[in-house]
C-alpha positions in Angstrom: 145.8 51.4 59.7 142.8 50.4 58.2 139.0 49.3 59.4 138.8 45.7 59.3 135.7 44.6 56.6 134.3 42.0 55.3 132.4 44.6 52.4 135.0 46.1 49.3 133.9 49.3 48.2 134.4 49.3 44.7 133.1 52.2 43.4 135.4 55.9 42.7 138.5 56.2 42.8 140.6 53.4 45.0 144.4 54.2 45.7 146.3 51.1 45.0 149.7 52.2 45.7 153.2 53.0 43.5 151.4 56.0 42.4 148.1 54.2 40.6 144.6 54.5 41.0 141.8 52.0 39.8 138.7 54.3 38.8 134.9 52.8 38.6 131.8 54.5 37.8 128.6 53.3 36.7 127.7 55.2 33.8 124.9 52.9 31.4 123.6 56.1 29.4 127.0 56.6 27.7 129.1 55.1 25.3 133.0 56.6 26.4 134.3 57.9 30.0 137.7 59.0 30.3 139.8 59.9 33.8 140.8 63.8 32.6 143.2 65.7 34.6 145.2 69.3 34.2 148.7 68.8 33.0 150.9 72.2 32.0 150.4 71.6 28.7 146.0 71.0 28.9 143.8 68.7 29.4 144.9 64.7 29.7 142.3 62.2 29.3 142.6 58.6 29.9 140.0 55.9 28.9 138.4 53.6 31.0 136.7 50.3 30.2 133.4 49.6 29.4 132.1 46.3 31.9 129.3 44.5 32.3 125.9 46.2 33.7 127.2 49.5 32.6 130.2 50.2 34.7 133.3 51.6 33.5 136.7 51.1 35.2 140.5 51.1 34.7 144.0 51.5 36.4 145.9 54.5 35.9 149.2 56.1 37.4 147.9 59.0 39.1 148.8 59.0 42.7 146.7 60.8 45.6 146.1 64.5 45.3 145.8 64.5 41.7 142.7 66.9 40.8 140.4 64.8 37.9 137.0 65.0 36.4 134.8 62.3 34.3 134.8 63.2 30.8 131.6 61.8 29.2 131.1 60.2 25.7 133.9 62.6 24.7 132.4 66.0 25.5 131.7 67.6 29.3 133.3 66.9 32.0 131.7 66.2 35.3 133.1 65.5 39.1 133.4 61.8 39.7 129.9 60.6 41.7 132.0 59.0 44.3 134.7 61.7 44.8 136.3 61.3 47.9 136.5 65.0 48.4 135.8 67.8 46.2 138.0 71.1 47.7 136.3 74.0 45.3 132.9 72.4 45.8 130.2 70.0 43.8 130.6 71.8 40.2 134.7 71.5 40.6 137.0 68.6 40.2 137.6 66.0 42.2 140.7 64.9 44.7 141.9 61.2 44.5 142.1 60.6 48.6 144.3 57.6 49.7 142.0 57.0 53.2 145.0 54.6 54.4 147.7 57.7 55.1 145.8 58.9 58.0 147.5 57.1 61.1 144.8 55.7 63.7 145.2 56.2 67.8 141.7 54.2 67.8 142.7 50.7 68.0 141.5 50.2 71.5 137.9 51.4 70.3 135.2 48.8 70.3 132.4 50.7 69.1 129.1 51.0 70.3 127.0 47.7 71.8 123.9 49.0 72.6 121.6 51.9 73.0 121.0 51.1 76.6 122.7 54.0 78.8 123.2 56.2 75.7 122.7 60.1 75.5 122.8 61.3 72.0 123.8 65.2 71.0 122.9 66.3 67.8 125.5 69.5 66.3 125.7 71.0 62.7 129.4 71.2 62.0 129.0 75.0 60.5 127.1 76.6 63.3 128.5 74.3 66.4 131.5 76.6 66.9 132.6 80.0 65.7 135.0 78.4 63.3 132.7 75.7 61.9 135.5 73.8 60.9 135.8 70.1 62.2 139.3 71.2 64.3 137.7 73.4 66.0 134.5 70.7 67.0 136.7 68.5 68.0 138.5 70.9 71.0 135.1 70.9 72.3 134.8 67.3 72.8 135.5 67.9 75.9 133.2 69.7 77.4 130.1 67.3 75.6 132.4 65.0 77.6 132.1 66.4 81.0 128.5 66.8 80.5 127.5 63.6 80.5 127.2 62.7 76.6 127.9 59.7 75.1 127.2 59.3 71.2 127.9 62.3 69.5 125.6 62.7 66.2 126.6 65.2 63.4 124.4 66.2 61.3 125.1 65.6 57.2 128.4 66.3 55.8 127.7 65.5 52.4 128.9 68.4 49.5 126.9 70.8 49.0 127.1 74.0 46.8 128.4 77.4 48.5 129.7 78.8 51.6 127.3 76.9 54.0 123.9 74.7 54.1 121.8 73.5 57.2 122.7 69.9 55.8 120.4 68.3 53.7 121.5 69.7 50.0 124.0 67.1 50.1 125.0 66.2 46.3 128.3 64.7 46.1 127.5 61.8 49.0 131.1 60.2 49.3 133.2 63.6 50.0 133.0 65.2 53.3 131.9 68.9 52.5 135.4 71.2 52.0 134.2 74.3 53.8 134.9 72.5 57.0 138.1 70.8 56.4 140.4 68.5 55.0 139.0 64.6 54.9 142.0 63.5 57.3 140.8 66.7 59.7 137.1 64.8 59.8 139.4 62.0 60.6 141.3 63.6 63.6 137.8 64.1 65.4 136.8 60.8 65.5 139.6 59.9 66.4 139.5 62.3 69.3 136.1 61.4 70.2 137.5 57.8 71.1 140.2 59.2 72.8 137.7 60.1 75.1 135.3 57.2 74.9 132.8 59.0 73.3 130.8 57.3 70.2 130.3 59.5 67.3 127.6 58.8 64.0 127.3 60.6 61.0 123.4 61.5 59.5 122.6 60.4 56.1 120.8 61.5 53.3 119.3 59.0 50.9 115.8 60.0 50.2 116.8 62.9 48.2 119.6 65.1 46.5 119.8 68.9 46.5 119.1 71.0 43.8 122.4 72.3 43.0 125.4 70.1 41.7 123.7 67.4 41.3 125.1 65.7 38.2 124.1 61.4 38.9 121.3 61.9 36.3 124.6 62.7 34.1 125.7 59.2 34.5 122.6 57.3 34.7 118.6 58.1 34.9 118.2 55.5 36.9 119.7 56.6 39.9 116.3 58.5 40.8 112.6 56.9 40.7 110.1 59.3 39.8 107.1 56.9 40.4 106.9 57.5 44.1 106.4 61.2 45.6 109.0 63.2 47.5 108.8 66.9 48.7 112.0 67.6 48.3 113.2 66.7 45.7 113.4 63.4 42.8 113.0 60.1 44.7 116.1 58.2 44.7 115.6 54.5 43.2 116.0 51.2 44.9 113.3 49.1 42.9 112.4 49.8 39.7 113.9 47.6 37.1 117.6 46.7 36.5 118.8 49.8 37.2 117.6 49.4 40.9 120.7 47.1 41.5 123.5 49.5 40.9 121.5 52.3 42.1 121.1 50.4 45.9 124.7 49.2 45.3 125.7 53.2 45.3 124.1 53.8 48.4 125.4 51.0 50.7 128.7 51.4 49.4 128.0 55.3 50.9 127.2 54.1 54.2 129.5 51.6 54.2 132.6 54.1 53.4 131.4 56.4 56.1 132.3 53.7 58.6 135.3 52.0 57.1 136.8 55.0 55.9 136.3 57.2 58.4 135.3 54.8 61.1 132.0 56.7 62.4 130.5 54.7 65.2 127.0 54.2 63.1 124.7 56.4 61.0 121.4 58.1 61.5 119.3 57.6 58.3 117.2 60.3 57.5 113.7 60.5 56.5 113.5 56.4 55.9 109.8 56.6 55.5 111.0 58.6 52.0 113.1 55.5 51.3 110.7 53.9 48.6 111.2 49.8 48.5 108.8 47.5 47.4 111.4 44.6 46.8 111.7 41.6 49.1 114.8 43.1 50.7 113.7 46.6 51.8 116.8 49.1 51.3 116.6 50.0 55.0 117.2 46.3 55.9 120.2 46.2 53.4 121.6 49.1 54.8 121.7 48.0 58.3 123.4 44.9 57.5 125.7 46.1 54.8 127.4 48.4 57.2 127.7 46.5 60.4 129.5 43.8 58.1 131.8 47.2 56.9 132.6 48.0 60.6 134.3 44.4 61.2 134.6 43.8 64.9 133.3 47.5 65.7 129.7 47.8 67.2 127.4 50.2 65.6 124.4 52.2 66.5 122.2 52.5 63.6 118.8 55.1 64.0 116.5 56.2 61.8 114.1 59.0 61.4 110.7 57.8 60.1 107.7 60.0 60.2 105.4 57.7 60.8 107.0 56.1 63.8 107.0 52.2 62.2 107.9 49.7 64.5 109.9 47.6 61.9 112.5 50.0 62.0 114.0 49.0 65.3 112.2 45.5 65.2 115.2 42.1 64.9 115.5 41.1 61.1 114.9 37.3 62.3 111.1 39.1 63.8 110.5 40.8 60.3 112.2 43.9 60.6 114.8 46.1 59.5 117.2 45.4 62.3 117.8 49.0 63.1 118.6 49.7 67.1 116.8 53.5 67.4 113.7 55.3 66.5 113.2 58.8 66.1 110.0 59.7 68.1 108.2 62.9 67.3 104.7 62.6 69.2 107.5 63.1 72.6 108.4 66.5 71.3 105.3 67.6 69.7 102.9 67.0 72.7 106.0 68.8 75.0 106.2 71.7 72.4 102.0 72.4 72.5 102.1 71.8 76.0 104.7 74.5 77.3 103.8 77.2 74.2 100.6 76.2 74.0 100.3 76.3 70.2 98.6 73.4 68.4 99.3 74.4 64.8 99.2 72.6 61.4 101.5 69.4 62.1 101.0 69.6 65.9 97.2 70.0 65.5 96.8 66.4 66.9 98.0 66.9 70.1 96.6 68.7 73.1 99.7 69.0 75.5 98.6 67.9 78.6 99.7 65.6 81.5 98.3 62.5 80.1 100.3 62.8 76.4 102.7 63.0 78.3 102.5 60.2 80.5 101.4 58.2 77.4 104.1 58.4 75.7 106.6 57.9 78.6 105.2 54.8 79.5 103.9 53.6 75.7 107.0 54.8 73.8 104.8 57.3 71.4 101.3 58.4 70.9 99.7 57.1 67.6 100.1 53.6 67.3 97.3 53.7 64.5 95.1 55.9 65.6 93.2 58.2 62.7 95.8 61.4 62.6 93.7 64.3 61.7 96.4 66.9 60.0 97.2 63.6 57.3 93.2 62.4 57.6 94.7 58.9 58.0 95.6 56.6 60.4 99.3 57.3 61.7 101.6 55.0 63.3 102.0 51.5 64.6 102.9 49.0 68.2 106.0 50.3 69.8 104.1 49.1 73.1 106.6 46.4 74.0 109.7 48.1 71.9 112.2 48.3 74.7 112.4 52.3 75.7 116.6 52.7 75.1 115.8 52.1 71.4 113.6 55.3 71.1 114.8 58.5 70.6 113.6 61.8 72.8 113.9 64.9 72.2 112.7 68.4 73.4 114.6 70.4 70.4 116.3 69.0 67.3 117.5 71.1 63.6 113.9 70.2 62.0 111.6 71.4 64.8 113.6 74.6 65.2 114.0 75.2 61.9 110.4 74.3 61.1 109.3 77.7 63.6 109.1 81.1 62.5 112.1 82.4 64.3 113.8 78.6 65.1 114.2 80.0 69.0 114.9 77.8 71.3 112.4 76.1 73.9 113.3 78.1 76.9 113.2 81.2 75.1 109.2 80.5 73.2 108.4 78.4 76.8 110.4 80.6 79.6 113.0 78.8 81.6 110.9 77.3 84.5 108.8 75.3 81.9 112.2 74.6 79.5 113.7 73.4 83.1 110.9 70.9 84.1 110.7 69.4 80.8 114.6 69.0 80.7 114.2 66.8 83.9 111.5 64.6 82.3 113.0 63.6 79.4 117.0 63.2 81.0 115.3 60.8 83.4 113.1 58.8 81.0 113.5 55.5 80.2 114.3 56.3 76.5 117.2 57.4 75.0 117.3 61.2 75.4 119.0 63.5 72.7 119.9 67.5 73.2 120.3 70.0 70.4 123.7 71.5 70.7 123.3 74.3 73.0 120.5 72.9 74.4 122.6 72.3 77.5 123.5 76.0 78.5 120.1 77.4 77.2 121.9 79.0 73.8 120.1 82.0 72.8 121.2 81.8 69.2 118.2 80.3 66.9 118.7 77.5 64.8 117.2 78.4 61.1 116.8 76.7 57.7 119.9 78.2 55.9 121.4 78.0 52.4 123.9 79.5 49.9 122.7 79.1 46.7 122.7 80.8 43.5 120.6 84.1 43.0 117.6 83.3 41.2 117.7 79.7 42.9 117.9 81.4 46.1 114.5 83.3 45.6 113.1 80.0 44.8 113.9 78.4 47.9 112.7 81.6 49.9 109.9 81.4 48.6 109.6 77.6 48.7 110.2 77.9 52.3 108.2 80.8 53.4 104.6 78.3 51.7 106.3 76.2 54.2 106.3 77.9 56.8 102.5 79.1 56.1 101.3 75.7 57.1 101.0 77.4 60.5 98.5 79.9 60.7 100.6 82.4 62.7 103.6 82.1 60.6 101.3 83.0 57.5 100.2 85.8 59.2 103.5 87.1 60.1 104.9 86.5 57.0 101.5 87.7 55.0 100.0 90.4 56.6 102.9 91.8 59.2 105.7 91.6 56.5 108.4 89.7 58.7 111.0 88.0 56.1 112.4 85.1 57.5 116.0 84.8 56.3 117.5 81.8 55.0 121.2 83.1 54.0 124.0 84.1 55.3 122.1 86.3 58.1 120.2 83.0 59.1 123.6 81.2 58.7 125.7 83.6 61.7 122.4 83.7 63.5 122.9 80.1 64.2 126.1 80.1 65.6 126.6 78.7 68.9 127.9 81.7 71.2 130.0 79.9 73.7 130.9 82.4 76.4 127.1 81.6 77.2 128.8 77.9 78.4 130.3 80.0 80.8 127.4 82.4 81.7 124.9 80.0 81.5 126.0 77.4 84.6 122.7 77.2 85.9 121.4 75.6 83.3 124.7 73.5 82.4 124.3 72.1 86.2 120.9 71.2 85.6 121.8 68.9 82.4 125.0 67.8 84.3 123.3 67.0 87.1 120.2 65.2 85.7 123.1 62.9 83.5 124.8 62.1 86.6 121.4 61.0 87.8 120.5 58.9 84.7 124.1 57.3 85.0 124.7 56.5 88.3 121.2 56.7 90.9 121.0 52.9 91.0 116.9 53.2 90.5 117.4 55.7 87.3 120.0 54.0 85.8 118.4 50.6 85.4 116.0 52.4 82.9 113.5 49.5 83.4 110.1 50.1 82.0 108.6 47.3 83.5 109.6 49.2 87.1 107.8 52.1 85.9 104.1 53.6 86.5 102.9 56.7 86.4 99.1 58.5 86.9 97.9 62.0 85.8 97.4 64.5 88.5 95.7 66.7 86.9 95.5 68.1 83.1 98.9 69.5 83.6 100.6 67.6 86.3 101.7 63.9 86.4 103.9 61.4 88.4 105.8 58.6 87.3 107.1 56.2 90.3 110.5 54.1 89.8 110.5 51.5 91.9 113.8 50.4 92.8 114.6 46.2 93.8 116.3 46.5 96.6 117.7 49.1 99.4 118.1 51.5 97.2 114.1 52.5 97.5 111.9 53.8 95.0 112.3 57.4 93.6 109.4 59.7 92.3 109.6 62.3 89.1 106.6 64.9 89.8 105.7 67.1 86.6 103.5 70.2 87.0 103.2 72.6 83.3 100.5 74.7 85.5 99.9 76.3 88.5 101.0 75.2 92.0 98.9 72.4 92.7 97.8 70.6 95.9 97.3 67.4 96.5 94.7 67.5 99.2 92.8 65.1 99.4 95.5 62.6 98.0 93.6 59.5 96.6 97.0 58.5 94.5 98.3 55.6 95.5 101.4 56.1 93.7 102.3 58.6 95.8 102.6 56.7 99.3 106.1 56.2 100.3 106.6 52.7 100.7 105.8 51.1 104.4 107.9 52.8 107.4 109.9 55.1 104.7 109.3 59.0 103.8 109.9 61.2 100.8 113.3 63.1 100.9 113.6 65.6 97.8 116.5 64.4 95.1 116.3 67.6 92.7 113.9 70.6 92.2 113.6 72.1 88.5 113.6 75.1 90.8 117.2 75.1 92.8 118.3 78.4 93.1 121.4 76.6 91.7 119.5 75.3 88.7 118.5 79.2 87.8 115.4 78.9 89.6 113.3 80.7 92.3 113.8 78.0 95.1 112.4 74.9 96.4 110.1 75.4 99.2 110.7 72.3 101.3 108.1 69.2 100.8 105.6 68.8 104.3 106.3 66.0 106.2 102.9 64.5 106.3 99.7 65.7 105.3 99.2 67.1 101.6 101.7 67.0 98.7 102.1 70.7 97.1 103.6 70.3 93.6 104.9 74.5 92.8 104.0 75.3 89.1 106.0 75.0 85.8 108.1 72.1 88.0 109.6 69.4 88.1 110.1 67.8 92.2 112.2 64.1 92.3 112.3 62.6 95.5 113.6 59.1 96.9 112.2 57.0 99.3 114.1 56.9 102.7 113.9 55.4 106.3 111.7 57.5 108.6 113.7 59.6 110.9 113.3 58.3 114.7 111.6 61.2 116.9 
């Protein structure tokens, strides 16, 4: 059974039944393309038409599973752009894929309404389990289950040459990447991620292409737009001249087929400030539209990463904006990585770390709104004052801000586990939507690096393109410079990323924690409303902070106490946010510090009299009647 939608996808190779195939590939540069497949006896070619605005198509009887390449203007061949899947990689030939033999137990799935109550996870298919095959994701399902998870977000699928990538060498954008299965085994795990109700989206890359297997320029030039800048890589083109049309047409029919065709509950768009538009219609705007009209009667989440945190992203297309329903946030992580390692290098130079950053941000969504941003010596940002909180995105750890370190460790291994603790329970109790890194929830010990497989001679390039990268910050130059660390980015980097799950088991401390705090967020009645306008907070000193939830009824109000530093103690205690309310007391919800949680203990909070917050933790309390003497 097929999605229901209201958008065809046109373009590669459609199964049409009885054994034929209709074939369509824009191609303006060249005068001939012919469909050529292996036979016993060599190589069969069969022509397709030349169409209006430089398409070619035709019908052909070749049923699914046949093996066929593009043969252009008579001479080389080249994979189809739009291959469905390509099962020896970019540089071999393609696999006609019929999407409708796959039988559906989804049909009871709505899709995703609304960011409100959400709790993404972020996983890269390769490193998630031992296997790194989507079979084996999908029998962990699970356990992201039980947690407390609701959207599951992988991270880029697209092709991309050799045995493994970190994601975002992606070159053949329509077929799921071979190494971790077959297309109808992608299939199988969302199908199994409805089974049990979780949503699951699918990250995109449209900014760029990698360097490896990348033949579009074979079929047209004007697939890439080299007016605009791009660090990675040729621009891709979605406004200059006529061959801006087809070019946006190949993207949307992308994203489009990643929902219909595989039925993904929404996308994550990466690195949309990259996404160069100066048309009316700006291609994010498109994209948002064009696949929520290919989902049919499904609900889709649709986020986007966008560097400088614009607010017409996520603001309604009938307010001017792009219509998108999350944000990406990075000023959340950056102040929260400088405050618990205390680092304020290169990218993070403008922040300081301390309680009021923190607080800010909670309460304001992010921290540059337009403010001058020293490390780009320009102003950075825009409003997301009034954006409501559930459509930004939190996050303590995520593949670029691991990756982007040294060693990619983990934040309670670079912070220690008291600090990694108390930061855990801010963000899981925020108003905005919180996102873990996989592992994240059992404190993984295994790193998470920039890893590829390319070529030799390509492969020093990109070590060495990556090491100037990584010597934006001072003490990774000088590690890398003068103390002669190497910081691998094959396959050692590759295993060194693997998730080690007997660490689920080992590590239930920290899994309780994360459990725990979800159960909060999802079912305390004063938590759960995620109501900023219920909200208020005041810095207690440069490291500590509270941040009072008032509740609307009999439920009382509940109090989230931060303290990065030393034990602190509130005496005097001039706060008003930190009176109980009228004939009611303080009784403590959850310490950062449980024994339970992996901590040193709670000592218990003094009945009247001064507040003591311990250091490097996080206290929440609730408002309660005052015991009778």
């Amino acid at each position: 059974m097929s999605s229901i939608s209201s958008v065809e996808l046109t373009l590669g190779a459609r199964v049409l039944g009885n054994g034929r195939t209709h074939f369509r590939v824009w191609a303006p540069r060249r005068k001939s393309v012919d469909v050529c497949v292996s036979d016993p006896g060599g190589l069969r070619c069969l022509p397709l038409e030349k169409t209006s605005g430089g398409y070619f198509e035709g019908t052909h009887p070749l049923p699914a599973g046949t093996l066929y390449k593009y043969r252009l203007d008579g001479g080389e061949t080249f994979p189809d752009p739009c291959s469905r899947f390509q099962p020896e990689g970019p540089h071999g030939p393609s696999r006609i894929v019929d999407p409708n033999r796959y039988s559906w137990h989804d049909q009871g799935w709505k899709g995703l309404a609304s960011m409100k109550g959400q709790v993404l996870y972020e996983l890269h298919m390769g490193t998630f389990t031992p296997e790194g095959t989507y079979a084996a994701a999908a029998a962990k399902l699970p356990l992201l289950k039980d947690l407390g998870v609701t959207v599951v977000e992988l991270m880029p699928l697209h092709t991309f040459p050799g045995r493994y990538n970190w994601g975002y060498d992606g070159v053949t954008l329509f077929a799921p990447c071979s190494v971790y299965g077959e297309p109808d085994d992608l299939r199988r795990l969302v199908d199994e991620a409805h089974r049990l109700g979780l949503g699951i989206i699918l990250d995109v890359v449209y900014n760029h292409l990698g360097p490896d297997g990348n033949y579009l320029s074979q079929y047209a030039q004007g697939y890439f737009n080299p007016k605009y800048p791009n660090e990675w890589g040729d621009p891709t083109n979605f406004d200059d001249g006529e061959a801006a049309g087809p070019s946006r047409d190949f993207f949307v029919q992308n994203a489009c087929h990643w929902v219909s065709e595989y039925r993904f509950d929404g996308l994550r768009l990466d690195a949309t400030q990259s996404l160069y538009d100066a048309s009316p219609r700006h291609i994010v705007q498109e994209l948002v539209e064009k696949t929520r009209a290919a989902a049919g009667a499904r609900k889709l989440l649709l986020i986007a990463e966008n560097e400088p945190q614009d607010v017409k992203i996520v603001t309604p297309k009938e307010r001017g904006g792009h219509g998108a329903d999350g944000l990406w946030v990075d000023d959340f992580h950056h102040s929260a990585r400088v405050a618990s390692v205390g680092r304020s290098e290169a990218y993070l130079m403008d922040y300081c770390g301390t309680a009021q950053e923190l607080l800010s941000c909670a309460l304001r969504n992010s921290l540059y709104q337009g403010q001058y941003y020293t490390w780009q010596k320009k102003r950075r940002g825009s409003p997301l004052l009034r954006t409501p909180p559930e459509n930004i995105v939190f996050y303590l750890q995520n593949h670029d801000q691991l990756a982007n370190t040294l060693r990619g460790q983990r934040l309670h291994i670079v912070a220690g586990f008291a600090r990694a603790r108390a930061l855990t329970t801010l963000l899981l109790l925020l108003p905005q939507t919180p996102m873990l890194f996989m592992g994240q929830e059992f404190f993984a010990s295994a790193p998470f690096l920039y890893f590829v497989d390319h070529k030799p001679d390509l492969q020093k390039l990109v070590h060495k393109g990556r090491n100037a990268f990584l010597s934006q910050f001072p003490s990774a130059r000088q590690a890398l410079e003068a103390e002669g660390h190497d910081a691998p980015i094959g396959e050692e980097a590759f295993r060194a990323s693997k998730l080690d799950w007997s660490e689920h088991d080992r590590n239930r401390e920290a899994l309780a924690l994360h459990k725990e705090l979800l159960r909060l967020r999802r079912e305390d009645p004063v938590f759960s409303a995620q109501d900023p306008s219920r909200i208020e907070g005041a810095v207690l000193s440069r490291h500590a902070l509270v941040l009072r939830y008032f509740g609307s009824g009999q439920e009382g109000d509940r109090l989230l106490l931060l303290n990065l530093g030393t034990g602190l103690d509130l005496e005097p205690c001039p706060e008003p946010l930190l009176a109980p309310e009228p004939g009611k007391f303080w009784r403590p919800l959850l310490s950062s510090e449980h024994v339970r949680f992996g901590g040193m203990g709670a000592p218990a909070l003094p009945e009247e009299g001064r507040l003591r917050i311990p250091g490097q933790t996080a206290l929440v309390l609730a408002s309660t009647e005052e015991r009778k003497e």
